[in-house]
N, C-alpha and C positions, 0 to 999 in steps of 0.2 A: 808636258805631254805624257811624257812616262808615268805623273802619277798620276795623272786622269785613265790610265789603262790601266792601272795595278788598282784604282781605287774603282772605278764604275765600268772596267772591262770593254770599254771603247772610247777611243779619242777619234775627232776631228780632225784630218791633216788635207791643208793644203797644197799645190803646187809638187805634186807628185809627177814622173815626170816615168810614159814607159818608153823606152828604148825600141819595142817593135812597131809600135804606132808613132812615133817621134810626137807624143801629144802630149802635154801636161793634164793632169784632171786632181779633181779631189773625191774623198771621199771616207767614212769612216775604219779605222784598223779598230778589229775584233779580237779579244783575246778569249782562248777557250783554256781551260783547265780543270784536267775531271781529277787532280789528284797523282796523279800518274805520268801526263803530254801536257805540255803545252801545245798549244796552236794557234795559227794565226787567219784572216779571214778580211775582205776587203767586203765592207755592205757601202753599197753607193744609194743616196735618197737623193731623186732627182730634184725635188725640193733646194734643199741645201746646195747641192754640188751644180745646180743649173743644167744638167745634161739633158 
């Protein structure tokens, strides 16, 4: 997983799970980096993730 985000700057993760919703979901982690920050970023494709 790690090196699908250092190599194409987004992986796939399933079975994510948030604590204020008590609900598992999935959905794609975004890495951004200008050089400077890293950053992170949650894109959900309801496709993929069935939402």
């Amino acid at each position: 997983m790690a090196e699908a985000l250092l190599k194409d700057g987004k992986t796939f993760v399933s079975g994510m799970y948030s604590e204020k919703t008590g609900k598992s979901y999935s959905a794609y982690l975004v890495l951004t980096d200008d050089g400077q920050k890293s950053s992170y970023a949650l894109e959900f494709d309801r496709e993929k993730t069935g939402a």
